[in-house]
Structures are given as C-alpha cells and as structure tokens.
mmCIF file of the C-alpha atoms, coordinates in Angstrom:
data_MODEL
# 
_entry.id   MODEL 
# 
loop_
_atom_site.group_PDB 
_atom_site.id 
_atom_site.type_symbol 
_atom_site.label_atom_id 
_atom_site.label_alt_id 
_atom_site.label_comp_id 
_atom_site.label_asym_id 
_atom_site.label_entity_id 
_atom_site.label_seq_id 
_atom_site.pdbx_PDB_ins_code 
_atom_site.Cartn_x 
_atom_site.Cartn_y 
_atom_site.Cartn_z 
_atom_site.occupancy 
_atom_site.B_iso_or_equiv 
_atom_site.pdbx_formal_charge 
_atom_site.auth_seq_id 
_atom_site.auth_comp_id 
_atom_site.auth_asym_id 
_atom_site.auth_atom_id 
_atom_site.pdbx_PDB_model_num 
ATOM 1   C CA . UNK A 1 1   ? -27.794 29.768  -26.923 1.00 0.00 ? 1   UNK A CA 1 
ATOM 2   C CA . UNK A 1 2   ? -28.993 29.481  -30.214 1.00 0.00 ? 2   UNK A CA 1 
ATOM 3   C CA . UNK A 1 3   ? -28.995 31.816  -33.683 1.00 0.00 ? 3   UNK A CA 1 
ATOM 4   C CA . UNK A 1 4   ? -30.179 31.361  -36.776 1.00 0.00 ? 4   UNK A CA 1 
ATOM 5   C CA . UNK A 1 5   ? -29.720 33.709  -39.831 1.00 0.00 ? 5   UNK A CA 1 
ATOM 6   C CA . UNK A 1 6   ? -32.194 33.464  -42.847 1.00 0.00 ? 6   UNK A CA 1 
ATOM 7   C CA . UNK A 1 7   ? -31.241 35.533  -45.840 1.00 0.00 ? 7   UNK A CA 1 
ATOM 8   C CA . UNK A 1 8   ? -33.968 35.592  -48.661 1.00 0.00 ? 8   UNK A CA 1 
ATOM 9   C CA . UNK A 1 9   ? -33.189 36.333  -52.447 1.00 0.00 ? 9   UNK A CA 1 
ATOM 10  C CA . UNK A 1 10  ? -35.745 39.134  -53.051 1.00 0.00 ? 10  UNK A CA 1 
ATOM 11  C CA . UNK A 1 11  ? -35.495 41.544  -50.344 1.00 0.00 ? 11  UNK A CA 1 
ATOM 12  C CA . UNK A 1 12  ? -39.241 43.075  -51.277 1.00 0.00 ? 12  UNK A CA 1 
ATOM 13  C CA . UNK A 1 13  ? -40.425 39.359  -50.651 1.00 0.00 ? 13  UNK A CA 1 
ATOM 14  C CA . UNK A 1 14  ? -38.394 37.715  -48.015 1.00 0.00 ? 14  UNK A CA 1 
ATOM 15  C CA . UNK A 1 15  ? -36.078 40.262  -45.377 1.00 0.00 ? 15  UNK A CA 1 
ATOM 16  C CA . UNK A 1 16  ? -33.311 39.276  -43.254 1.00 0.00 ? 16  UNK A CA 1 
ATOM 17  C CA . UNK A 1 17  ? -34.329 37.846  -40.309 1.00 0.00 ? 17  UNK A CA 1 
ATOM 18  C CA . UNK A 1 18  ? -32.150 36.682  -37.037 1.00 0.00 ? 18  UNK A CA 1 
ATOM 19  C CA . UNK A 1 19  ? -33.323 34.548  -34.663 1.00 0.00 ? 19  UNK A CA 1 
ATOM 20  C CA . UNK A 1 20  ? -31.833 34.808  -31.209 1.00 0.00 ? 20  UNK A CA 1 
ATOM 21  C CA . UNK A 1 21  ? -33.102 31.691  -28.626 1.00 0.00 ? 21  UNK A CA 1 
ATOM 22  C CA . UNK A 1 22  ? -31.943 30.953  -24.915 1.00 0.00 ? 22  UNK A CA 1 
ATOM 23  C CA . UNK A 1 23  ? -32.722 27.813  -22.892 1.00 0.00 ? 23  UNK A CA 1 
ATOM 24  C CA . UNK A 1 24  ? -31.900 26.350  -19.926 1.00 0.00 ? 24  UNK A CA 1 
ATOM 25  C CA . UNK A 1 25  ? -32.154 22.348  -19.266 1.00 0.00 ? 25  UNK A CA 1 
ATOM 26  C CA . UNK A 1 26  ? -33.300 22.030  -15.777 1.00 0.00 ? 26  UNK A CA 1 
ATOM 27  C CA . UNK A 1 27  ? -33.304 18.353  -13.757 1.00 0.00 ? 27  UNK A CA 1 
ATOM 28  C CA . UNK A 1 28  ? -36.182 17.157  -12.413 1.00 0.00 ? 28  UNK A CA 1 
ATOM 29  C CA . UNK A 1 29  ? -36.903 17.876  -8.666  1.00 0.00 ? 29  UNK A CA 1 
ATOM 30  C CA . UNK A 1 30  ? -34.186 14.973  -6.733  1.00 0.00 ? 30  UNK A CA 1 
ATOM 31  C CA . UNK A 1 31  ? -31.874 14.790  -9.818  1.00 0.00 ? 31  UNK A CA 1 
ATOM 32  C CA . UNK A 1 32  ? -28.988 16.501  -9.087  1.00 0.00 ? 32  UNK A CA 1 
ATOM 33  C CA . UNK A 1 33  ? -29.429 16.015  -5.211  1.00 0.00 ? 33  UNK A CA 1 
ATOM 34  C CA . UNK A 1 34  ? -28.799 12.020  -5.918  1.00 0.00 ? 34  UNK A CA 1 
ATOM 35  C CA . UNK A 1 35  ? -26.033 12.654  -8.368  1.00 0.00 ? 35  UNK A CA 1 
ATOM 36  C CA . UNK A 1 36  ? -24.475 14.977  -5.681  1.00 0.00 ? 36  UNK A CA 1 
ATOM 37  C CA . UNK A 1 37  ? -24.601 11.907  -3.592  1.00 0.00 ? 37  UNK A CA 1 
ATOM 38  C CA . UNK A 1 38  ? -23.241 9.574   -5.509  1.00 0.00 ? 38  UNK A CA 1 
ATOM 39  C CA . UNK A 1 39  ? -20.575 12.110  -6.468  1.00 0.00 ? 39  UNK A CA 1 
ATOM 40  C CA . UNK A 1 40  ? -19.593 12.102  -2.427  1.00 0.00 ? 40  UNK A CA 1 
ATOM 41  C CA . UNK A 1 41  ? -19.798 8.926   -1.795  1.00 0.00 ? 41  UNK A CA 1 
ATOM 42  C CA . UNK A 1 42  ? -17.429 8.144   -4.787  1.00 0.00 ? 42  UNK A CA 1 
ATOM 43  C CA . UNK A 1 43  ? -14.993 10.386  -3.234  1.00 0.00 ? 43  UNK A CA 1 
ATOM 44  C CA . UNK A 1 44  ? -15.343 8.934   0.138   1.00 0.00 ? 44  UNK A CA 1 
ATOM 45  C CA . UNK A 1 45  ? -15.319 5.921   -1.402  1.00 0.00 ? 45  UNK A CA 1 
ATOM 46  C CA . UNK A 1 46  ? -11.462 6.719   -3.121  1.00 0.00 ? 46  UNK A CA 1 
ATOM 47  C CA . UNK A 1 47  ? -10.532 8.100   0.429   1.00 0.00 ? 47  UNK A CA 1 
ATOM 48  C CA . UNK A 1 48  ? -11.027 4.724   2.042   1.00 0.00 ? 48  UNK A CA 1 
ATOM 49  C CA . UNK A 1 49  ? -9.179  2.910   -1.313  1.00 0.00 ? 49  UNK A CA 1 
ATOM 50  C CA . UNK A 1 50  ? -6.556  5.366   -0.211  1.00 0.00 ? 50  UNK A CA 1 
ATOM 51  C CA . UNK A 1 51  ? -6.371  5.324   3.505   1.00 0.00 ? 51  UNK A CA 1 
ATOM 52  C CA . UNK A 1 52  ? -6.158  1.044   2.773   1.00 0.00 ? 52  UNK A CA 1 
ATOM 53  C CA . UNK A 1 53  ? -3.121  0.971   0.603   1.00 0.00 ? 53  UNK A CA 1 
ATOM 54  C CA . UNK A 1 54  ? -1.440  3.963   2.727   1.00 0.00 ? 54  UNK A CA 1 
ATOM 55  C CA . UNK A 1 55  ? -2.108  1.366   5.766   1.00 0.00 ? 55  UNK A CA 1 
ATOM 56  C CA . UNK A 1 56  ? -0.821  -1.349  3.455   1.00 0.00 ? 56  UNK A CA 1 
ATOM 57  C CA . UNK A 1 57  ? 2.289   0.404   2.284   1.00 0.00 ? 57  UNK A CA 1 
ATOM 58  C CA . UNK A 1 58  ? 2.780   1.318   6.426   1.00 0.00 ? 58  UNK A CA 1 
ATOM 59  C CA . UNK A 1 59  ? 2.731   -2.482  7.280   1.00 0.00 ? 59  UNK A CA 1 
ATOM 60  C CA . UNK A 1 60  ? 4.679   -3.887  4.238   1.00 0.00 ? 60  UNK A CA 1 
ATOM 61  C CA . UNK A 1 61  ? 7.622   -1.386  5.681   1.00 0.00 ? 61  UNK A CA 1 
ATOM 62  C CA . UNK A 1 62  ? 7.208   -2.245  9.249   1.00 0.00 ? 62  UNK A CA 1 
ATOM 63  C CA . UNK A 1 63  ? 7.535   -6.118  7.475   1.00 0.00 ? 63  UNK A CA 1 
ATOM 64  C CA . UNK A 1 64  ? 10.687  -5.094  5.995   1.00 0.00 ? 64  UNK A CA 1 
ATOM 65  C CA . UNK A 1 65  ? 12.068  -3.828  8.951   1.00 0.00 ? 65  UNK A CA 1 
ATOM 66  C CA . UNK A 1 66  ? 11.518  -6.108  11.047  1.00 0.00 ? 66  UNK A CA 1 
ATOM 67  C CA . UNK A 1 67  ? 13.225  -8.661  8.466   1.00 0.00 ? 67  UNK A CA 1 
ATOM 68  C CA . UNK A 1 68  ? 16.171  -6.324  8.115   1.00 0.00 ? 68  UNK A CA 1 
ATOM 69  C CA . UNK A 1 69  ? 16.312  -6.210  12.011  1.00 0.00 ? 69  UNK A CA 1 
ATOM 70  C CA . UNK A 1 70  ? 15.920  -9.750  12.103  1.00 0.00 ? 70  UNK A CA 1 
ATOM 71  C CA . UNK A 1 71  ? 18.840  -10.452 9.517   1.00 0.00 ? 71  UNK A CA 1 
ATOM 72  C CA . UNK A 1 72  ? 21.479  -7.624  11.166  1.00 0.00 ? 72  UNK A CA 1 
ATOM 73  C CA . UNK A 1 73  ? 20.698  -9.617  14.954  1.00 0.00 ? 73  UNK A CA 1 
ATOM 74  C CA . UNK A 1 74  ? 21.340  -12.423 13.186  1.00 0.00 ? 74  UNK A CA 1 
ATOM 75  C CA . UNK A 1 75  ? 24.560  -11.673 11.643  1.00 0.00 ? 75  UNK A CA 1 
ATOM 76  C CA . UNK A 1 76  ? 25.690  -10.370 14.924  1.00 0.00 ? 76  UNK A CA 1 
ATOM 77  C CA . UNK A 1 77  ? 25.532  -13.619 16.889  1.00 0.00 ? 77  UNK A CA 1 
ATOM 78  C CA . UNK A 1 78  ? 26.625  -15.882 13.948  1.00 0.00 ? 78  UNK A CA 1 
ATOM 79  C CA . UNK A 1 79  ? 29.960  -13.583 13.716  1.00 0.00 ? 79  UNK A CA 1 
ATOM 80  C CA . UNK A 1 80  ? 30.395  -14.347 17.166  1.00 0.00 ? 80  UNK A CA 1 
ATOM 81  C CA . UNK A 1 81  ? 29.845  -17.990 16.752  1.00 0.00 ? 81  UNK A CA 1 
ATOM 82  C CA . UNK A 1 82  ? 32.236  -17.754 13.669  1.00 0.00 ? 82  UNK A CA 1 
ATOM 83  C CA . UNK A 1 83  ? 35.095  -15.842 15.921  1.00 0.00 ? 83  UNK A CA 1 
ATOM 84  C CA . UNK A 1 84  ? 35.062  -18.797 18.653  1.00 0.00 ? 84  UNK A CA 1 
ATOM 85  C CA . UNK A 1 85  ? 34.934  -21.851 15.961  1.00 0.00 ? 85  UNK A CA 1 
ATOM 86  C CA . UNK A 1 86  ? 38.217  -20.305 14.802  1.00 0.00 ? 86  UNK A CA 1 
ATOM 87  C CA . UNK A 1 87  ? 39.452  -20.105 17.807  1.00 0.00 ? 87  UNK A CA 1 
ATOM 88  C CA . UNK A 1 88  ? 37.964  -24.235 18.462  1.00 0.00 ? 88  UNK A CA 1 
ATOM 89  C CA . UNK A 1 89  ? 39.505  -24.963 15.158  1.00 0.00 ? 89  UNK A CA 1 
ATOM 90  C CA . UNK A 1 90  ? 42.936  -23.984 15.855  1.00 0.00 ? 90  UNK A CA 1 
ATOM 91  C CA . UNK A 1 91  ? 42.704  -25.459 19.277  1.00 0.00 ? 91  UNK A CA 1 
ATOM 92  C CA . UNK A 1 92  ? 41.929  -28.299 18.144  1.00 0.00 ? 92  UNK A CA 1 
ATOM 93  C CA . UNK A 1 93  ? 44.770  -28.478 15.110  1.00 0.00 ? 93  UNK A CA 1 
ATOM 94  C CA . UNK A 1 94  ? 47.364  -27.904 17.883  1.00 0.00 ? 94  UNK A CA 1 
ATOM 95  C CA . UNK A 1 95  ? 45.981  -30.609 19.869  1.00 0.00 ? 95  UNK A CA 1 
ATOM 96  C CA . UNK A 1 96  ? 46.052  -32.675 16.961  1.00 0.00 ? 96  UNK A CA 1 
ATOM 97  C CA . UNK A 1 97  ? 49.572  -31.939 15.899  1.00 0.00 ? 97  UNK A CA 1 
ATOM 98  C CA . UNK A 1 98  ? 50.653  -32.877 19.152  1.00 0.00 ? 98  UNK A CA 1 
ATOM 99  C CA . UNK A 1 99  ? 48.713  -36.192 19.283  1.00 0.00 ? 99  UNK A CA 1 
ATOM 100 C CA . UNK A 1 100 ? 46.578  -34.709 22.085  1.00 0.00 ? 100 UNK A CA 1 
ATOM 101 C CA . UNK A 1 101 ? 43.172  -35.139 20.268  1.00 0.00 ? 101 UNK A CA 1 
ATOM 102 C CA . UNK A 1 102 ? 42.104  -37.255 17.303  1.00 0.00 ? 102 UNK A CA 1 
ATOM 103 C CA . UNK A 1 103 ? 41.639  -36.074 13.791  1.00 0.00 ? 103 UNK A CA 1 
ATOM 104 C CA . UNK A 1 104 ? 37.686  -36.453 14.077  1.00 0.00 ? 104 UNK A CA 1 
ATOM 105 C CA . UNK A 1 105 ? 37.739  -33.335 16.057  1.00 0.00 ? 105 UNK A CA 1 
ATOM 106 C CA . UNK A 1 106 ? 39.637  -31.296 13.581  1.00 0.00 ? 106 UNK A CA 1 
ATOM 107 C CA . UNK A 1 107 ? 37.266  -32.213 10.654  1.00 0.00 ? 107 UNK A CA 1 
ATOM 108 C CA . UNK A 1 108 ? 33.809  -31.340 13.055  1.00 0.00 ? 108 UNK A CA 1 
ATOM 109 C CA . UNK A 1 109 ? 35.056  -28.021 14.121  1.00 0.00 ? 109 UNK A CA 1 
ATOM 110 C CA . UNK A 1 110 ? 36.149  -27.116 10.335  1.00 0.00 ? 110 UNK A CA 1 
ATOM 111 C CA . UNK A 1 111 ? 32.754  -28.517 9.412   1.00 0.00 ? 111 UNK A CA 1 
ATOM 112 C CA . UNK A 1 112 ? 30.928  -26.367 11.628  1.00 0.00 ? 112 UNK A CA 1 
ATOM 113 C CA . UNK A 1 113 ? 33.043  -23.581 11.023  1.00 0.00 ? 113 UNK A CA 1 
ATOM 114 C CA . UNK A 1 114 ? 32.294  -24.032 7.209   1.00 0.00 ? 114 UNK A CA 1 
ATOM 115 C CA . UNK A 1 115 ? 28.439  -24.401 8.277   1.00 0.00 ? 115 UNK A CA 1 
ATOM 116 C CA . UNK A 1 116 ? 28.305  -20.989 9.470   1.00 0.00 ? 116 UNK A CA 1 
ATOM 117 C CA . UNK A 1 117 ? 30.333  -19.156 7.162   1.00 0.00 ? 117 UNK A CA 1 
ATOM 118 C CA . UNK A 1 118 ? 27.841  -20.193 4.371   1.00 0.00 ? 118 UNK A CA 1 
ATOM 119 C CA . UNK A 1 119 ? 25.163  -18.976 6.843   1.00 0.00 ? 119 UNK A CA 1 
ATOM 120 C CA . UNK A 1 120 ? 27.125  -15.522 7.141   1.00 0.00 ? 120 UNK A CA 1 
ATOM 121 C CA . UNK A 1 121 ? 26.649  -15.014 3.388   1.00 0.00 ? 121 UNK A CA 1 
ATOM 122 C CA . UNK A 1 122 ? 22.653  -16.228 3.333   1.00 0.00 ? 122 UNK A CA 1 
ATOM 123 C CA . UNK A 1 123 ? 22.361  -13.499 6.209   1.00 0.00 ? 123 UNK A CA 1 
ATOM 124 C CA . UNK A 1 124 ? 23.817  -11.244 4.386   1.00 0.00 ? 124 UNK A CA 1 
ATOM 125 C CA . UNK A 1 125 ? 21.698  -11.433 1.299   1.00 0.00 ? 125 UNK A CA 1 
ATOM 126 C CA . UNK A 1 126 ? 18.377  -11.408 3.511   1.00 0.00 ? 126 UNK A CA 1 
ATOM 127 C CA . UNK A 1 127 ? 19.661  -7.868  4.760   1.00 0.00 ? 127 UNK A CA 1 
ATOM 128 C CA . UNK A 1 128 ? 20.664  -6.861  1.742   1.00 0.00 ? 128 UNK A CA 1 
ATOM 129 C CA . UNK A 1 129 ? 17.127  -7.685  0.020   1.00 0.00 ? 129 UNK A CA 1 
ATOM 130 C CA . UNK A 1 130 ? 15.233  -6.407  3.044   1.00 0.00 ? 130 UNK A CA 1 
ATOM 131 C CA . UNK A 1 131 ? 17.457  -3.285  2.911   1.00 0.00 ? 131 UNK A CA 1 
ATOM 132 C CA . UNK A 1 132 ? 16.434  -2.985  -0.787  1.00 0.00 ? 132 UNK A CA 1 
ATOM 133 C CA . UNK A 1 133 ? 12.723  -3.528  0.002   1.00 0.00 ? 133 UNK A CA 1 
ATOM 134 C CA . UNK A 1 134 ? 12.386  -0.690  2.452   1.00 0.00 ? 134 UNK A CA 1 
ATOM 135 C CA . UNK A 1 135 ? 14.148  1.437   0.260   1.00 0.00 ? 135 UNK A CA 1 
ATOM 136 C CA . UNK A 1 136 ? 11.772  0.792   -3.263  1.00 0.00 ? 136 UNK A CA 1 
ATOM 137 C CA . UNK A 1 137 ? 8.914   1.309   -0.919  1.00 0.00 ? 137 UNK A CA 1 
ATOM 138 C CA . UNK A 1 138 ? 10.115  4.426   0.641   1.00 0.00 ? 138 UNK A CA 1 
ATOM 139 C CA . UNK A 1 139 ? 10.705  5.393   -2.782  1.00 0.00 ? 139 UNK A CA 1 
ATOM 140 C CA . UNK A 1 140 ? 14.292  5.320   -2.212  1.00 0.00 ? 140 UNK A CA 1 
ATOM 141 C CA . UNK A 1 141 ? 17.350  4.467   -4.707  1.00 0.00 ? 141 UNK A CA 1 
ATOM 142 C CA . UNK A 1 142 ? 17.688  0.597   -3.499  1.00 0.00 ? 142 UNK A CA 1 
ATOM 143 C CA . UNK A 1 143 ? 21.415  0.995   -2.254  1.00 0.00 ? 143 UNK A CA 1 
ATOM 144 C CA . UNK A 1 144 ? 20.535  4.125   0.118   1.00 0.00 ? 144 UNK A CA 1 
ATOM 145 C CA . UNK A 1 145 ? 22.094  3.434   3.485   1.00 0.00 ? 145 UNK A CA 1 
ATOM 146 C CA . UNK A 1 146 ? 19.425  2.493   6.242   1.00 0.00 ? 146 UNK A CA 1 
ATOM 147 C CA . UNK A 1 147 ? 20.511  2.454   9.939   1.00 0.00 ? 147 UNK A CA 1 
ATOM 148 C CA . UNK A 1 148 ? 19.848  -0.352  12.163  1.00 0.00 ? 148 UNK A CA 1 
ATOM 149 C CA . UNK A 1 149 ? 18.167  0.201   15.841  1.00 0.00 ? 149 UNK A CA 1 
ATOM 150 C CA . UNK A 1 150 ? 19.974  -1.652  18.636  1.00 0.00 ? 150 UNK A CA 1 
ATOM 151 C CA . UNK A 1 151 ? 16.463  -2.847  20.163  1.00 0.00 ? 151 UNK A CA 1 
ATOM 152 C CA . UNK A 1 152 ? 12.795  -2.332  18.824  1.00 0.00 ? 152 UNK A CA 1 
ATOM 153 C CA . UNK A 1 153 ? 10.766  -1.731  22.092  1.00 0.00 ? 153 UNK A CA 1 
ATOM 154 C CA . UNK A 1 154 ? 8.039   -4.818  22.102  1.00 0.00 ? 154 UNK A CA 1 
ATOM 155 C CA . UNK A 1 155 ? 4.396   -3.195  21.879  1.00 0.00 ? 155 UNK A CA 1 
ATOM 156 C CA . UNK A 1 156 ? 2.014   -2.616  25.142  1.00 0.00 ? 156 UNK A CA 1 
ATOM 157 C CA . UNK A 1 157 ? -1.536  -3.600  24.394  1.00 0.00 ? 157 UNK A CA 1 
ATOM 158 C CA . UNK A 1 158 ? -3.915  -3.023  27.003  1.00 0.00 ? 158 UNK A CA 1 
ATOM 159 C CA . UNK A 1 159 ? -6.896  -4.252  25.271  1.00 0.00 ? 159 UNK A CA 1 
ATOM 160 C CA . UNK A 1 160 ? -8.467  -7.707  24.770  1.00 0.00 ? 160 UNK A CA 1 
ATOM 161 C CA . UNK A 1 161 ? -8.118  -9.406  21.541  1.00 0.00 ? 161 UNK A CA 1 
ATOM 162 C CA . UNK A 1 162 ? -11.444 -9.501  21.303  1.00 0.00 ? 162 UNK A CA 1 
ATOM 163 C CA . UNK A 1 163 ? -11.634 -5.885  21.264  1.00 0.00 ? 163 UNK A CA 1 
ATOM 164 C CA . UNK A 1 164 ? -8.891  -5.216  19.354  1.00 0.00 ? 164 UNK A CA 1 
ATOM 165 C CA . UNK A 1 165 ? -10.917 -7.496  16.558  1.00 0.00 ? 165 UNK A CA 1 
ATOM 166 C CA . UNK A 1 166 ? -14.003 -5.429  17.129  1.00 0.00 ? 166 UNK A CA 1 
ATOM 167 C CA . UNK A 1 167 ? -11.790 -1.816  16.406  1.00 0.00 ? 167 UNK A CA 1 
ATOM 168 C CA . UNK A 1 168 ? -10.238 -3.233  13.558  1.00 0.00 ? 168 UNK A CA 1 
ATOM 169 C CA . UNK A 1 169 ? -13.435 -4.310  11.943  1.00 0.00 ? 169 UNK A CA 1 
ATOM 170 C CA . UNK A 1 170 ? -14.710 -0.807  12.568  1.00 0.00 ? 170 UNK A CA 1 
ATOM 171 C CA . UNK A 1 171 ? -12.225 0.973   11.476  1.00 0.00 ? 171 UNK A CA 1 
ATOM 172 C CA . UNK A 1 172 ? -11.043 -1.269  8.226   1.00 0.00 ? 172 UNK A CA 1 
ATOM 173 C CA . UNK A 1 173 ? -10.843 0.853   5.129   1.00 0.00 ? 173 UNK A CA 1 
ATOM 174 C CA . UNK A 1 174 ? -11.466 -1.724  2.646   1.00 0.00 ? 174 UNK A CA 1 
ATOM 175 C CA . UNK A 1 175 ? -14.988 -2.750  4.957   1.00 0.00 ? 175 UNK A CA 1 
ATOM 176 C CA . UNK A 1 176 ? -15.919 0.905   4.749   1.00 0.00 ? 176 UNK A CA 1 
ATOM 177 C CA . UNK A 1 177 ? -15.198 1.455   1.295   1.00 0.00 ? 177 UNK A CA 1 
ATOM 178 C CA . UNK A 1 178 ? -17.937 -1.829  0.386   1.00 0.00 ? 178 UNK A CA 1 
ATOM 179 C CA . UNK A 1 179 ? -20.469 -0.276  2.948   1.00 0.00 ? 179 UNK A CA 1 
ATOM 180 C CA . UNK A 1 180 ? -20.216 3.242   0.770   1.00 0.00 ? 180 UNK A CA 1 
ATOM 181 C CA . UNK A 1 181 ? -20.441 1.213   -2.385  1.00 0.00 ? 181 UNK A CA 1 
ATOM 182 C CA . UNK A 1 182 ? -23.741 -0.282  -0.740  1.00 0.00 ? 182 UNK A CA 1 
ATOM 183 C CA . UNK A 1 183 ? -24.781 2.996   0.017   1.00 0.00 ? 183 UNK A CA 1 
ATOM 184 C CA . UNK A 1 184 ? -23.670 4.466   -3.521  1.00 0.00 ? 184 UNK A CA 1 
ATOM 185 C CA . UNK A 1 185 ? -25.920 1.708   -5.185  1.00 0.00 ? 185 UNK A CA 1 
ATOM 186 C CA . UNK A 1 186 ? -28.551 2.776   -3.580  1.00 0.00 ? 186 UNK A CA 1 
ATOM 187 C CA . UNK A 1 187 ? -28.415 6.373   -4.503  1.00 0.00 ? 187 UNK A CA 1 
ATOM 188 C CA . UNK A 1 188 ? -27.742 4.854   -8.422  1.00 0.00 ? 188 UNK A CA 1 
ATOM 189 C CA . UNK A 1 189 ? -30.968 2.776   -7.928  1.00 0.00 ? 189 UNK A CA 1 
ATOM 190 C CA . UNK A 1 190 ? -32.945 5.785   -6.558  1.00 0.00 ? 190 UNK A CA 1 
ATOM 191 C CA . UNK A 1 191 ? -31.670 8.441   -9.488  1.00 0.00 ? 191 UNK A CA 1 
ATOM 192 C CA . UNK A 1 192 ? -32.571 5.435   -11.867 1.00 0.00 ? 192 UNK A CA 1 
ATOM 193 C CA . UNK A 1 193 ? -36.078 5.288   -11.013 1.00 0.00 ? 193 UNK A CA 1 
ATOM 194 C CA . UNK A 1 194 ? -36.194 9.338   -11.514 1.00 0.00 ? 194 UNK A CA 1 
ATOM 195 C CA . UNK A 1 195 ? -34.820 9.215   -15.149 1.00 0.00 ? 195 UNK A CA 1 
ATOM 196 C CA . UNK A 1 196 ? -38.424 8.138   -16.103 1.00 0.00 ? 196 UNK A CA 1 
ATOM 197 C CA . UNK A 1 197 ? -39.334 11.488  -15.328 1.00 0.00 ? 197 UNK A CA 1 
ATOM 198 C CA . UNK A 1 198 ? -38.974 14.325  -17.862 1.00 0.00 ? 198 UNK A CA 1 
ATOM 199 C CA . UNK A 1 199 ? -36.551 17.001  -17.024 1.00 0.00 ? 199 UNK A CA 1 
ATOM 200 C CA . UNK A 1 200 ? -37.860 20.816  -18.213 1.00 0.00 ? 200 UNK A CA 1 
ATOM 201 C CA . UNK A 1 201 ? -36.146 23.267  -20.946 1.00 0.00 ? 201 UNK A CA 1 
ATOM 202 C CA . UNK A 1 202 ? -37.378 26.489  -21.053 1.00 0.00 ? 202 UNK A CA 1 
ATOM 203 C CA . UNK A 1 203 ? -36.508 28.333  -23.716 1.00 0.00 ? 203 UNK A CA 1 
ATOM 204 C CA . UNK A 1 204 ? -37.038 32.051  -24.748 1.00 0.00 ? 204 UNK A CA 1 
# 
C-alpha cells in the first residue's frame, strides 16, 4: 500500500493531490508449491535430527547403566572375596605364630588382601562416575541417588541378524534425514530453475 501527497505552491496552478496505490506480488505458477516443499521436508528433516539424538541420548543411558550395574555386581563379589582373605589372613597369622605354616603364606594372603582392597576403591569410583553420568544425562543434580536392580533380564530376539540389520537400516534416523536432504535438493534445484520466470504485481 502506497500514498503519495503532492502539495503545489499556487493553489490556482497546482492543487493538492493524493495518490492512493495497492498491489499485490504474486509467485509464479509452482513457486510457492516448491517452497512449501522444501519448507516440509526441512521440518521432517529436524524430526529425524531429533528422533537420532533422542535414540542417542536413550542408548548412552542404557550404556551408563549397564556400567553402573556392572560396577555395583562387581563390588558385591570383591567384598566377599575381601571378607574371606581376612578371614585367610588371620588364619594364616595364627598358624604362623604357632610355627604351623611359614611366613611366605602370611605375606601372599596380606598381598592379595591388599590387591583387592585397592580394587574395592577403583570399583567404587567406576560407580560413582557411572552414577554421575546417568544423572547429567537425565538432567539430574550428579549426586541424586539411583537404585540398583538385582538382575537385568537378558533380551529375547527372535529375529535373524540379518534382519535385524535390514530394520535398522530402514528405520535409522540419521539415513532418513540424508534421503530428505536428497529429496529437499531436489525441490531447491526445481524452484531454482523457476526463478527465471517473472513473478506478477498487479497494482491498482
């Protein structure tokens, strides 16, 4: 929408005149249909980029989990093996104070003993870290409490690998999100090729 005012000096000469104009710029016939594709497939596009790093984020958890599982199990059956070398080691210092075993057997159950209770304190840092983990990506303070499950049931597959590959690559995000960039291009190269056409403005 347009106006222009012209005011002349001599009014017997020149009168006031205002100029009122309205136009309208319209796209040449396939224009805005190809930008409305490549609008769409943009989006889909983003939905795939998200659906990949929500699958991502899933996986790095399940990861995490798994590690923290792995650690807690861990620490679990070294504590036990850390209760009976006590119980070795001061077996064996009786023995030895009675002149019932040699000295040799002392030393290699307080050497063991020693082993694992510098392996309690690496366990404990793995938990610790893969407690931490799960909690930044659950976006979690990183000292929240997390509770342990006794057993993780092992997954049933009752597919092939082979088709197990063949649904993955199907159903991969980030393979879907290049195939819509593909098909994006094309609609970029298509609306290209229009822009040598003249769009219209009519104007009243």
């Amino acid at each position: 929408v347009m106006w222009e005012g012209v005011t002349g000096q001599n009014q017997s000469l020149q009168p006031n005149e205002n100029t009122f104009r309205l136009s309208q710029m319209i796209p040449f016939p396939g224009k805005r249909d190809l930008k409305g594709k490549i609008a769409q497939t943009e989006a889909d596009i983003a939905k795939s980029q998200y659906v990949a790093k929500e699958r991502e984020l899933i996986s790095e958890v399940k990861r995490a989990y798994y590690a923290l599982f792995f650690a807690d199990k861990s620490i679990e059956i070294n504590q036990t093996h850390i209760r009976h070398l006590r119980q070795l080691e001061e077996v064996a210092r009786t023995r030895f104070a009675v002149g019932a075993t040699p000295l040799l057997d002392v030393l290699s159950a307080q050497m063991e003993l020693a082993r694992r209770l510098n392996n309690d304190l690496t366990l404990q840092q793995e938990k610790k870290l893969a407690e931490a983990k799960i909690n930044v990506l659950l976006n979690r303070p990183p000292n929240s409490p997390l509770k342990v499950a006794e057993e993780i049931p092992a997954p049933q597959f009752n597919d092939s690998l082979e088709t197990l590959q063949d649904l993955a690559l199907q159903n991969r995000p980030e393979l879907q999100a290049a195939q819509l960039g593909l098909k994006r291009g094309k609609f970029a190269y298509d609306l290209a090729k229009k822009q040598y056409y003249p769009d219209f403005m009519p104007m009243i």
